[in-house]
Every structure is written in structure tokens, then in C-alpha cells.
C-alpha positions as CSV (number, residue, x, y, z in Angstrom):
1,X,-3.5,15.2,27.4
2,X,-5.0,16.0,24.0
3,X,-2.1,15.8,22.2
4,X,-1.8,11.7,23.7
5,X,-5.0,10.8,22.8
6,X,-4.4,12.2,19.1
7,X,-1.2,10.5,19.2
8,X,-3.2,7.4,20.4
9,X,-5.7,7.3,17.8
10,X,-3.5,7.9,14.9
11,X,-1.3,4.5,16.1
12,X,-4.4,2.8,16.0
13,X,-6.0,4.3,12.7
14,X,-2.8,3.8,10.9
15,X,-1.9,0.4,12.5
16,X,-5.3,-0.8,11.7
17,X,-5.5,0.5,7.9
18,X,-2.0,-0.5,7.2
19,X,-2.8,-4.5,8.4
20,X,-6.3,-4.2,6.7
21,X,-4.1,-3.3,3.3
22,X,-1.3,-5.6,4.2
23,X,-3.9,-8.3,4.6
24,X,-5.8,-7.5,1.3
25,X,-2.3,-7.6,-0.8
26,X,-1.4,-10.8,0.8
27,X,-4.6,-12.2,-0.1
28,X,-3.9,-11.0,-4.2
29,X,-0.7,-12.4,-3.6
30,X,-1.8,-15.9,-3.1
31,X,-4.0,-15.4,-6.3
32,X,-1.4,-15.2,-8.1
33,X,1.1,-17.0,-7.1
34,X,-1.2,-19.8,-7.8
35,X,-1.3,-18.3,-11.1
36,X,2.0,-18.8,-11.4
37,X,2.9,-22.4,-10.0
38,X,0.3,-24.0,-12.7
39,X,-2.1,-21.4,-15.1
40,X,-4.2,-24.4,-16.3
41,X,-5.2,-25.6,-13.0
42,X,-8.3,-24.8,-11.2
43,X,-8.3,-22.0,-8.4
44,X,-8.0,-23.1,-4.8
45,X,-10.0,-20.6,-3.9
46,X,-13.2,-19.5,-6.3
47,X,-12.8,-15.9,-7.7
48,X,-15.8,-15.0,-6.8
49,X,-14.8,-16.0,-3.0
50,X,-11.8,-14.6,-3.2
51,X,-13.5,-11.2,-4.0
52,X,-15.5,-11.6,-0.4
53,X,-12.4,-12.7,1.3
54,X,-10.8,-9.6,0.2
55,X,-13.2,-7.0,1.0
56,X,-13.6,-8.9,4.5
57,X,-10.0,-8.3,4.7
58,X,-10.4,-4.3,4.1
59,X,-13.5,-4.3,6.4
60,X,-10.8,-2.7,9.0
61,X,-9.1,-0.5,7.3
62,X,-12.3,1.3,6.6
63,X,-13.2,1.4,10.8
64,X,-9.0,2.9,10.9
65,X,-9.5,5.8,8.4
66,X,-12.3,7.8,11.0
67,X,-9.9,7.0,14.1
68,X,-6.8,8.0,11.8
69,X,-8.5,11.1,11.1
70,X,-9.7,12.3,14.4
71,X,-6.5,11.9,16.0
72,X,-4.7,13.9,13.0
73,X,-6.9,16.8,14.1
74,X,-6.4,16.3,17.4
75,X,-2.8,16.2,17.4
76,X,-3.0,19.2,14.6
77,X,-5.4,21.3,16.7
78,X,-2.7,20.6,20.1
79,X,0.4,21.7,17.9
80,X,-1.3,24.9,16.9
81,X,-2.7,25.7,20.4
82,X,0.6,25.1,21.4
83,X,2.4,27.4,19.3
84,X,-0.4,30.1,19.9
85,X,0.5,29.9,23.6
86,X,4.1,30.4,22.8
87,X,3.2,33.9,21.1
């Protein structure tokens, strides 16, 4: 049983710190693509919103690194019970 709930929460941790990141690039992706299409035009977006739009973005990666980490032990501490029990 603990070895599905570690299992569990590392899905979730790494699912919601790999969108979070995903999310972020994207984000500096549109930046400068627009760049790109026309340097001497003005931003869509200001740069200092941008900067808050991309933090926002991270804002769940941050909650997914605790969950990532508690299920890592829990499925650690289940493997290593596991093989003790083997012994």
C-alpha cells in the first residue's frame, strides 16, 4: 500500500513540476519569438508582466517538488523494507 501511494505522489509531483516548467518555457518562447518576427516593434506583452506571468506559471512546480519528494522516500523506504524482508 505504501509503495502506491509513493508511486502516487511522485506521478503527481513530477507531472505537476514538469507542466509548471513546460508552461514557464512556453511563456519565454513567445518572448522571443516575438523578438524574432519584428525586433523594433513594441512587446505584446510588457516585460515587466511577462516576468509575473512567468513566475505565476512556476507557482506549481514549486507545490510538485514537496509531493515529488515524499513519494521518492516513500517508494525508497518500501523498496528497502522490501529487500530487508527478503534477507
Amino acid at each position: 500500500m505504501k509503495r502506491a501511494i509513493g508511486l502516487m505522489l511522485l506521478l503527481v509531483g513530477l507531472t505537476l513540476c514538469a507542466g509548471s516548467a513546460f508552461l514557464a518555457i512556453q511563456e519565454i518562447g513567445s518572448l522571443y519569438s516575438g523578438l524574432l518576427d519584428d525586433p523594433l516593434a513594441d512587446p505584446d506583452v510588457p516585460e515587466k508582466e511577462r516576468k509575473d506571468r512567468i513566475l505565476v506559471r512556476l507557482i506549481p512546480g514549486a507545490v510538485g517538488v514537496p509531493v515529488l519528494l515524499v513519494g521518492t522516500v516513500m517508494l525508497k523506504t518500501s523498496r528497502i523494507k522490501k529487500r530487508a524482508r527478503r534477507r
